[in-house]
Backbone as a printed PyTorch tensor [residue, N CA C, xyz], in Angstrom:
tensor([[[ -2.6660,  -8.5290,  15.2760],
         [ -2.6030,  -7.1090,  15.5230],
         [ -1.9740,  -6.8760,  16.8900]],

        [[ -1.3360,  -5.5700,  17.0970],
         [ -0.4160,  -5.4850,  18.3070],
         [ -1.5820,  -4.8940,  19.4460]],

        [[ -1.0660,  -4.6130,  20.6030],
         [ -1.6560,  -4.0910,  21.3630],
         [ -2.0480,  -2.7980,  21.0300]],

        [[ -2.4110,  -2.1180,  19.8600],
         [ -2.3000,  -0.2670,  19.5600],
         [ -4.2290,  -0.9600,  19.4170]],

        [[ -4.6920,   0.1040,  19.5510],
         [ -6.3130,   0.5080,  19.1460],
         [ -6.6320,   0.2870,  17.8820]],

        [[ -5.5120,   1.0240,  16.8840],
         [ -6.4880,   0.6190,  15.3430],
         [ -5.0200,  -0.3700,  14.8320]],

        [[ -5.2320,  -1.2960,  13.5120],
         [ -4.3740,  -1.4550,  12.9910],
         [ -3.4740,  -0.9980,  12.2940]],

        [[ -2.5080,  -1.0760,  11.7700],
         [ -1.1250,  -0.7150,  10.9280],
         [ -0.9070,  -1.0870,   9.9630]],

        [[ -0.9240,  -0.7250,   8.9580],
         [ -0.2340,  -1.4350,   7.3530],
         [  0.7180,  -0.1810,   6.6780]],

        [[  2.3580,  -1.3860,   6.3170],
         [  3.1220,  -0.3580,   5.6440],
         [  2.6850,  -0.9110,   4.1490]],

        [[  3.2660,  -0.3180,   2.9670],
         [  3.1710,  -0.4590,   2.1150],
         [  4.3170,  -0.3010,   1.0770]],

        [[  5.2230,  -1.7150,   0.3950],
         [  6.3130,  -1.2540,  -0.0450],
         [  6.3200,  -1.7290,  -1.3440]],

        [[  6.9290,  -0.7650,  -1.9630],
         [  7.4830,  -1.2580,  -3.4070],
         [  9.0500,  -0.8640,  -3.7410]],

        [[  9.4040,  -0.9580,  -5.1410],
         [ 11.3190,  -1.1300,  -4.7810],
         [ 11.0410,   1.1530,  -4.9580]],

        [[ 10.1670,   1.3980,  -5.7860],
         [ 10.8870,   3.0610,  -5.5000],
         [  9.8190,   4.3070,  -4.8950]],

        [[  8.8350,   3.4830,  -4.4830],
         [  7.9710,   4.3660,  -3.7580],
         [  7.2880,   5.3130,  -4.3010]],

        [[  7.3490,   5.0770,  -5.4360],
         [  6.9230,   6.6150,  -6.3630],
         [  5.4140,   5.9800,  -7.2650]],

        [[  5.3320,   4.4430,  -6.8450],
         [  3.9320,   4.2510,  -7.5320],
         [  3.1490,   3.1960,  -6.8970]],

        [[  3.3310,   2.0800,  -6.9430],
         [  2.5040,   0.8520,  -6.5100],
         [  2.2090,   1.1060,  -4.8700]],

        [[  3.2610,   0.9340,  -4.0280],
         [  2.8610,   1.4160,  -2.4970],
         [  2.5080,   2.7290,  -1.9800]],

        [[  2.7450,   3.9830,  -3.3750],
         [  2.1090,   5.0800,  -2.7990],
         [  0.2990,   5.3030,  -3.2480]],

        [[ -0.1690,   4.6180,  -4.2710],
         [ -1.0900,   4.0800,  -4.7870],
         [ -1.7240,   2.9660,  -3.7740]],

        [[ -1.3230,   2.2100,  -3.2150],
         [ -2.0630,   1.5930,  -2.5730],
         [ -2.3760,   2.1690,  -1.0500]],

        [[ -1.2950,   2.9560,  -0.7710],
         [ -1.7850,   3.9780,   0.5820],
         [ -2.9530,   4.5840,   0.2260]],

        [[ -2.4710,   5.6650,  -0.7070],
         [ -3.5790,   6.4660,  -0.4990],
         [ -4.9020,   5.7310,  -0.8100]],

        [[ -5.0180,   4.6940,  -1.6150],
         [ -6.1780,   4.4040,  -1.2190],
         [ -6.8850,   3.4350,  -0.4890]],

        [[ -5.5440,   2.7520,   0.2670],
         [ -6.2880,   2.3540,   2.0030],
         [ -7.0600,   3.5990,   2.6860]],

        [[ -6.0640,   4.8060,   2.5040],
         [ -6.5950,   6.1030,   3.7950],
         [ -7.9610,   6.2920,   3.0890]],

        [[ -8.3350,   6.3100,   1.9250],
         [ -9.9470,   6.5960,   1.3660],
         [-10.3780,   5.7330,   2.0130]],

        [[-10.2900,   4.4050,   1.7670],
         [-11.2390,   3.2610,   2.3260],
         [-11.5670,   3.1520,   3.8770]],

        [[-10.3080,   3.5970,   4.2290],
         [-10.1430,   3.5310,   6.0560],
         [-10.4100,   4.3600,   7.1020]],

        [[-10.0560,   5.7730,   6.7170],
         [-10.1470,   6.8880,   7.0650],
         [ -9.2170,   6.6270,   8.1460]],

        [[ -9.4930,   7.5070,   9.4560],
         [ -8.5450,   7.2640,  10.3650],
         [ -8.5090,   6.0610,  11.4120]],

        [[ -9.4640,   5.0770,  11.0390],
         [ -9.1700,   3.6760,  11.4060],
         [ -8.4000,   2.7160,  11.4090]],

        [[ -7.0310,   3.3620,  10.1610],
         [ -6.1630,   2.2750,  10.3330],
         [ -4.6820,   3.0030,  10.2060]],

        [[ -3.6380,   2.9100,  10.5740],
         [ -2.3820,   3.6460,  10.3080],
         [ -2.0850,   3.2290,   9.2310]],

        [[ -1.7020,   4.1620,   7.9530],
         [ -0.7260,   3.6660,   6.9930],
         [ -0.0590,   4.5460,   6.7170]],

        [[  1.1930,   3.5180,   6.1230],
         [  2.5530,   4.3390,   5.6660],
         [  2.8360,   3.3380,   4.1910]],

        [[  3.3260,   4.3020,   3.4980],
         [  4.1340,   3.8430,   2.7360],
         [  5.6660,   3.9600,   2.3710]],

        [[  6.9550,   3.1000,   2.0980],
         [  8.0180,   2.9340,   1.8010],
         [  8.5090,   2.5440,   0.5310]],

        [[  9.8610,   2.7430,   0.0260],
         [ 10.4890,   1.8310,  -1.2130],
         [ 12.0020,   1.1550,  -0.7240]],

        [[ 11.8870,   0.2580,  -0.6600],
         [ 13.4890,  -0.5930,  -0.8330],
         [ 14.5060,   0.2880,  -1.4710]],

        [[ 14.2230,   1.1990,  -2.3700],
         [ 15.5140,   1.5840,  -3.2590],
         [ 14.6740,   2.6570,  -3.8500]],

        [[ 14.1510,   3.6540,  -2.9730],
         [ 13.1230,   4.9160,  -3.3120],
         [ 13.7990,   5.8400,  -4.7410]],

        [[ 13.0140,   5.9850,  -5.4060],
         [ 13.1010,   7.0720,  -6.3960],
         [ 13.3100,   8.5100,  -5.8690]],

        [[ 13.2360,   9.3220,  -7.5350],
         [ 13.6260,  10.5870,  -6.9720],
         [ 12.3210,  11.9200,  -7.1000]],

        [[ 11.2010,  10.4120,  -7.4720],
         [  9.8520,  11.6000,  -7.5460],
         [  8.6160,  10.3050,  -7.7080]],

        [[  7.6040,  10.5900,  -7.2810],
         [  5.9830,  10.2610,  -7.3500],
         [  6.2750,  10.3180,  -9.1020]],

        [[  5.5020,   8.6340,  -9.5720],
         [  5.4360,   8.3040, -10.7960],
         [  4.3240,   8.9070, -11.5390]],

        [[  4.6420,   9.8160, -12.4580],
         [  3.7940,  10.7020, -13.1740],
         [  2.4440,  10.3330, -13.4570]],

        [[  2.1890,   9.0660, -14.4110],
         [  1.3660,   8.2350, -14.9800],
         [  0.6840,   7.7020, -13.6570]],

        [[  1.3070,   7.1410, -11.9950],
         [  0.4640,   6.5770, -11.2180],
         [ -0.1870,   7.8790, -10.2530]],

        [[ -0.1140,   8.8600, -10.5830],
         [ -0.3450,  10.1260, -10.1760],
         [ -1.7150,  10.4070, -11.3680]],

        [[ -1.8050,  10.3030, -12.1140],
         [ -2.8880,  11.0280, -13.1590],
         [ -3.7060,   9.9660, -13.0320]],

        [[ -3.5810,   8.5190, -12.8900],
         [ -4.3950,   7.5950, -13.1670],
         [ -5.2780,   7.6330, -11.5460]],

        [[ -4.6620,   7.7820, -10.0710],
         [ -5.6170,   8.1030,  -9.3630],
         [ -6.2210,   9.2650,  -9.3180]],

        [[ -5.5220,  10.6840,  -9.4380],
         [ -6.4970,  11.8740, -10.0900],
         [ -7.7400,  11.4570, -10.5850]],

        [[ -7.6720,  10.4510, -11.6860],
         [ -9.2720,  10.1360, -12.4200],
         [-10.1700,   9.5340, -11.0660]],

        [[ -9.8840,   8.8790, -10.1060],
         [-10.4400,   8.1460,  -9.2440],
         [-10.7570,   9.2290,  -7.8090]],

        [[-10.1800,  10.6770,  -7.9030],
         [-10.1850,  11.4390,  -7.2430],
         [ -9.3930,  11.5440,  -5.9810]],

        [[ -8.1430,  10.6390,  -6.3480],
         [ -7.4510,  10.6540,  -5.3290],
         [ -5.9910,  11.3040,  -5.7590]],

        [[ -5.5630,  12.2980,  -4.5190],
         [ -4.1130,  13.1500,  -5.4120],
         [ -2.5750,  12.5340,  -4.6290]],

        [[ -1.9870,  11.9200,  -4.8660],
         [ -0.4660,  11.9220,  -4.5780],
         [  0.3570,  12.9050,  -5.1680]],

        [[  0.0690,  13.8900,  -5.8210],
         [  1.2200,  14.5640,  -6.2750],
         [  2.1960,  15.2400,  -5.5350]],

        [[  1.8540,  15.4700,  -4.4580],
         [  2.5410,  16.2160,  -2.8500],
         [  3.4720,  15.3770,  -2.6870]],

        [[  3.0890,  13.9520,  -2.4410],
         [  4.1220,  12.6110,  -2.1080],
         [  5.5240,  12.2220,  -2.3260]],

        [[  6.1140,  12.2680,  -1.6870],
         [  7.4370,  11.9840,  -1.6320],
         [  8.0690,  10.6450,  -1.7400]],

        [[  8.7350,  10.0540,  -2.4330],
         [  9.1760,   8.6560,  -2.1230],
         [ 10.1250,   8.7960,  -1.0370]],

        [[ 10.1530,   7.6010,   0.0240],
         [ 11.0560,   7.4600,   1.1760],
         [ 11.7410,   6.2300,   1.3000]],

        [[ 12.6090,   5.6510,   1.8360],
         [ 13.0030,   4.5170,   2.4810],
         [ 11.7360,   4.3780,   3.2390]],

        [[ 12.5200,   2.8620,   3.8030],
         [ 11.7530,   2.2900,   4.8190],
         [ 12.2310,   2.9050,   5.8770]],

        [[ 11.4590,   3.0150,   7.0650],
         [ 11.7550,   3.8720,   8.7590],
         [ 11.4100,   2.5550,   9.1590]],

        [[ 13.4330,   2.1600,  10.1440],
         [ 12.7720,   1.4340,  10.5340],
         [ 11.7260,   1.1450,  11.6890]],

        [[ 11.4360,   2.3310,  12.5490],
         [ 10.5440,   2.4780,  13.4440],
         [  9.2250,   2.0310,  13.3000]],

        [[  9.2360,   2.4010,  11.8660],
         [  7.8430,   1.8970,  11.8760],
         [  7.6840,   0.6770,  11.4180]],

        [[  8.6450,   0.2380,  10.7300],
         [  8.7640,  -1.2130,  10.0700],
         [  8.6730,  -1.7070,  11.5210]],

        [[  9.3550,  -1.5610,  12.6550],
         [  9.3350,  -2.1930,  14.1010],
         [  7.6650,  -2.2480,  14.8230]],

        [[  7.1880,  -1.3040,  14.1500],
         [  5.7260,  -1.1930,  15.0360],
         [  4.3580,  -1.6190,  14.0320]],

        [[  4.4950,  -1.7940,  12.5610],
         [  3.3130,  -1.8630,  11.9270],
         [  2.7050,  -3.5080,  12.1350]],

        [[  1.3620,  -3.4560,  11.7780],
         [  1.0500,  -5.0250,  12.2140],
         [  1.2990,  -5.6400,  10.8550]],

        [[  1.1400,  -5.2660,   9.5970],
         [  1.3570,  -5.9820,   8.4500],
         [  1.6220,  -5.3840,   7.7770]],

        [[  2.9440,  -5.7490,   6.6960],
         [  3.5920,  -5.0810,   5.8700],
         [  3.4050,  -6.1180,   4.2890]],

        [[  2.9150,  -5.2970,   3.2890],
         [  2.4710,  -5.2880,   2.4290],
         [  3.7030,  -4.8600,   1.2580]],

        [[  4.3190,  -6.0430,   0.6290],
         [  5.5010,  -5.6130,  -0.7760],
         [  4.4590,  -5.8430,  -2.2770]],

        [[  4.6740,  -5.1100,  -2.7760],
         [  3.7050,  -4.5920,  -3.9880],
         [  4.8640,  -4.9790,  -4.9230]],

        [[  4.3210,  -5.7790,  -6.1420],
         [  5.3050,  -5.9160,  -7.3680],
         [  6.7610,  -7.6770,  -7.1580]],

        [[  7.0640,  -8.1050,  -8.1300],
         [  8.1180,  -8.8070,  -8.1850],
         [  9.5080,  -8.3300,  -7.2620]],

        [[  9.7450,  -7.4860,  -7.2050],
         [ 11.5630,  -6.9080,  -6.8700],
         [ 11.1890,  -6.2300,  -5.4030]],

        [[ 10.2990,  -6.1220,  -4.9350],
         [ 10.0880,  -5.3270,  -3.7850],
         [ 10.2160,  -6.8070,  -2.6750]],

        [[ 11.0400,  -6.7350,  -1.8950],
         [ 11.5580,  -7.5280,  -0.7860],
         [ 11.6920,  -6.8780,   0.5770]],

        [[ 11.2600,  -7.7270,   1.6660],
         [ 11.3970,  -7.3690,   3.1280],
         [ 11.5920,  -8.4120,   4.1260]],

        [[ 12.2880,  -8.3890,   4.5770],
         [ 12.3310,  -9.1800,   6.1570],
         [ 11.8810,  -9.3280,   6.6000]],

        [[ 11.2080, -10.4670,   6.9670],
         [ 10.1700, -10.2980,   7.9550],
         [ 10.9840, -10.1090,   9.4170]],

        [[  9.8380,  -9.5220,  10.0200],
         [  9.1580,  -8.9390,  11.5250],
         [  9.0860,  -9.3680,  12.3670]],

        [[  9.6270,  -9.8390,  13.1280],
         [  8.6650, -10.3020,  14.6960],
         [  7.3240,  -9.1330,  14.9470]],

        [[  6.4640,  -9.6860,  14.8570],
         [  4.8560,  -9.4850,  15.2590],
         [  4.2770,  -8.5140,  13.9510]],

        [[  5.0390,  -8.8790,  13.1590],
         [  4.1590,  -7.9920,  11.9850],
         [  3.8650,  -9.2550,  10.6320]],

        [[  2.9830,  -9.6130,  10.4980],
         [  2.2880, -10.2710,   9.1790],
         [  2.6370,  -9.7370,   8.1570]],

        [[  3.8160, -10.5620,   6.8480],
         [  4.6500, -10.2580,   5.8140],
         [  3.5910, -10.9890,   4.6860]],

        [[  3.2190,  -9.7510,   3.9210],
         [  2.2020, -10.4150,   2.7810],
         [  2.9600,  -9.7350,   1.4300]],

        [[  2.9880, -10.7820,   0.3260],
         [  3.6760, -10.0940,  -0.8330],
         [  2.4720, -10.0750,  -1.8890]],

        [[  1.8230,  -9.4050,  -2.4810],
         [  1.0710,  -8.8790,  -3.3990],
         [  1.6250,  -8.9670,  -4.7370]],

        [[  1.5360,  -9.8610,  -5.2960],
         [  1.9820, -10.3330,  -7.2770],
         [  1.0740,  -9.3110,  -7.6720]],

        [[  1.2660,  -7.8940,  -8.4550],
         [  0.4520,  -7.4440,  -8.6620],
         [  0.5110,  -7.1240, -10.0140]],

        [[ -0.5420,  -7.3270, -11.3060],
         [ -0.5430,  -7.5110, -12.3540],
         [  0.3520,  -6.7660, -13.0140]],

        [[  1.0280,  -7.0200, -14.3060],
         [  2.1020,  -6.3910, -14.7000],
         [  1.7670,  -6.3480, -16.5310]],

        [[  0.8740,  -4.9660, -16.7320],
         [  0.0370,  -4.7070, -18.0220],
         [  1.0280,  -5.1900, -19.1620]],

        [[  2.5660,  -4.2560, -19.0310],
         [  3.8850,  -4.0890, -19.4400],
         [  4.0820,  -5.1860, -20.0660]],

        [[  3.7570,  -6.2990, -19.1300],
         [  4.0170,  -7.4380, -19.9410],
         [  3.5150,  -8.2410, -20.7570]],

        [[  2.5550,  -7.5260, -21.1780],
         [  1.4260,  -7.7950, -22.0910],
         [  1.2230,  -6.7100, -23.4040]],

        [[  2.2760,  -6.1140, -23.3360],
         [  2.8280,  -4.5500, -24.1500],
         [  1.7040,  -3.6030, -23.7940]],

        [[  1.0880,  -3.1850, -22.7920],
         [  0.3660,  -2.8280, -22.6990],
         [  1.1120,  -0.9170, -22.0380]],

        [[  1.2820,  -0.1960, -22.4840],
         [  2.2200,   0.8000, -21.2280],
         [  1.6600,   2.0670, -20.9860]],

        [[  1.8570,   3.1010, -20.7430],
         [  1.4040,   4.5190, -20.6500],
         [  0.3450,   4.5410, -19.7880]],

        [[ -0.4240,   5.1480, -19.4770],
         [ -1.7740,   5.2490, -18.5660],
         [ -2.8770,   4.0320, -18.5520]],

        [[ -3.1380,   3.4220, -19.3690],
         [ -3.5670,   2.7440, -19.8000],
         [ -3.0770,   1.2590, -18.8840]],

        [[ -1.3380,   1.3650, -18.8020],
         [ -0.8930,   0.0390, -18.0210],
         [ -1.4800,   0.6320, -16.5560]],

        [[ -1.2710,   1.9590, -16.0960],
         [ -1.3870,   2.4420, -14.9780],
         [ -2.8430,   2.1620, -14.1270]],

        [[ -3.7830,   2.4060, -15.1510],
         [ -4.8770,   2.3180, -14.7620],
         [ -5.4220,   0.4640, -14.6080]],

        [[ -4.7120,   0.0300, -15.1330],
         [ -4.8140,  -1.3400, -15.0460],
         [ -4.3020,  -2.3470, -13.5710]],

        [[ -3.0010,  -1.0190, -13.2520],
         [ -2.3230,  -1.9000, -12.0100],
         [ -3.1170,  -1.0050, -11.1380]],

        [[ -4.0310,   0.3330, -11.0980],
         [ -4.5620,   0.7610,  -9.7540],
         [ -6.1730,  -0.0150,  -9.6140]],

        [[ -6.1100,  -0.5880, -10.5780],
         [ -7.3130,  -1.4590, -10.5700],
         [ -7.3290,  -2.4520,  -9.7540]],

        [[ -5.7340,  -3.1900, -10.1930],
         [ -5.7170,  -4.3850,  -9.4090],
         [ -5.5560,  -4.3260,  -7.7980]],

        [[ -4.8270,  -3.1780,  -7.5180],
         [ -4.2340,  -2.8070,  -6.2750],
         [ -6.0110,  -2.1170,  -4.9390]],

        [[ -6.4840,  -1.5820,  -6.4550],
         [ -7.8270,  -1.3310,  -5.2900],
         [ -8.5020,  -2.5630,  -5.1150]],

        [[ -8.4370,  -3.4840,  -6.0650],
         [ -9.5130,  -4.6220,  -5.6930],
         [ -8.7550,  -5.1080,  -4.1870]],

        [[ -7.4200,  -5.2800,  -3.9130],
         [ -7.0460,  -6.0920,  -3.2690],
         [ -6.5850,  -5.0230,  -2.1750]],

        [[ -6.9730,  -3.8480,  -1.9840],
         [ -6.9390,  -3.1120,  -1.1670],
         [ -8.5010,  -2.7980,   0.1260]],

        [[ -9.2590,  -3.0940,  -1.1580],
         [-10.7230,  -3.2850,  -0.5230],
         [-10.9850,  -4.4270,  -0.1660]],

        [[-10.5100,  -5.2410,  -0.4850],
         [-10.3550,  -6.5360,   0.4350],
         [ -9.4930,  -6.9370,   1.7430]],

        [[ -8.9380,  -5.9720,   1.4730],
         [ -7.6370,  -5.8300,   2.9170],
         [ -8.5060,  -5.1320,   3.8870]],

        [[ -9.0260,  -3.5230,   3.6750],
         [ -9.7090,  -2.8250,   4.3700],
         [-11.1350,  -3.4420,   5.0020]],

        [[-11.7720,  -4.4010,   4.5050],
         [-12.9730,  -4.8350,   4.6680],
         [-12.4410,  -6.1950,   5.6430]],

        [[-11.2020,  -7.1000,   5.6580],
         [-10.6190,  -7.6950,   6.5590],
         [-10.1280,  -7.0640,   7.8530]],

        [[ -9.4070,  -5.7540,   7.4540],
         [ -9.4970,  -5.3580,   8.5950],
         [-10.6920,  -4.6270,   9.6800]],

        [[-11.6740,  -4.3570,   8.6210],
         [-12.5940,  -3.4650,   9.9340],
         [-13.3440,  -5.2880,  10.4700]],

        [[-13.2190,  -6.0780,   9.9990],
         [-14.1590,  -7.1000,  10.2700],
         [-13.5730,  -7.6710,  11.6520]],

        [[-11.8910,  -7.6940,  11.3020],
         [-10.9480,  -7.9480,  12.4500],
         [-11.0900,  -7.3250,  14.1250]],

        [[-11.6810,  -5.6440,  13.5850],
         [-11.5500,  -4.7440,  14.5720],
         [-12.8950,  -4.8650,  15.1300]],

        [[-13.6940,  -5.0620,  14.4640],
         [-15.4230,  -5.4360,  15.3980],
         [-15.1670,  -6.0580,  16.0550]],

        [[-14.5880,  -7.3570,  15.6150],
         [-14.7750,  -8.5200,  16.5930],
         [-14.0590,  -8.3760,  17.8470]],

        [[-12.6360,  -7.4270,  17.3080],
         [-11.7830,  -7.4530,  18.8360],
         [-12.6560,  -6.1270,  19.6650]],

        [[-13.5960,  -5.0890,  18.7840],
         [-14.3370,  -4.6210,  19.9020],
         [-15.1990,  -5.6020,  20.5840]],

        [[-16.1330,  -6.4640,  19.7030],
         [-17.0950,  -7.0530,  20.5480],
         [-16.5240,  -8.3590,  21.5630]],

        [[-15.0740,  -8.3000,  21.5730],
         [-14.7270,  -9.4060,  22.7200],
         [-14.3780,  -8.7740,  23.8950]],

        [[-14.4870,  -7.4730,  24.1570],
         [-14.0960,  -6.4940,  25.3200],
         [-15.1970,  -6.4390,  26.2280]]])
């Protein structure tokens, strides 16, 4: 983690319109304002994915406001770990930022599709999102209790 107070995680997939905007928003549930996140796409779409939009609705979380973006690289320059969601989503690594790629289940390929695949990949993405969030506050105790 850099010298900033809380940690940083971007979040990318190739069009921004589902897997990394899905896994933001529900770092910011888990995190609240303890940790910075952003999300990006390599090759952003031209809208928030319908189906990954209704499937967190059920979970009470709304992206429909959400915009897909490129990556900034400003912040790609400042986050502590950047997070690629899916097969095709690729990044460079960083000087001082921790490059983690997330294989994240792929229903589709199991003919599985419609809401049904959706709810399957925000499944996978929260398990391994609550495991990220629970690494990081564990990270941030300790660097409080070494002060």
């Amino acid at each position: 983690m850099s010298e900033r107070t809380k940690p940083s995680v971007l979040f990318v997939c190739v069009k921004n319109g589902g897997k990394s905007q899905m896994a933001a928003a529900m770092m910011r549930q888990a995190t609240g304002d303890t940790v910075d996140v952003y999300s990006a796409g390599t090759k952003p779409g031209a809208e928030i994915n319908a189906l990954s939009a209704a499937s967190l609705l059920e979970v009470g979380l709304d992206i429909s406001d959400e915009k897909p973006k490129a990556i900034d690289p400003d912040v790609l320059g400042r986050v502590d770990r950047i997070i690629t969601l899916g097969r095709d989503a690729k990044v460079d690594p960083v000087p001082g930022a921790q490059l983690e790629k997330w294989e994240t289940d792929e229903p589709s390929d199991r003919g599985i599709d419609g809401i049904e695949r959706m709810r399957l990949v925000r499944d996978d993405i929260a398990i391994r999102v609550r495991a990220l969030a629970a690494e990081l506050a564990a990270s941030g105790a300790s660097s409080r209790n070494e002060r």
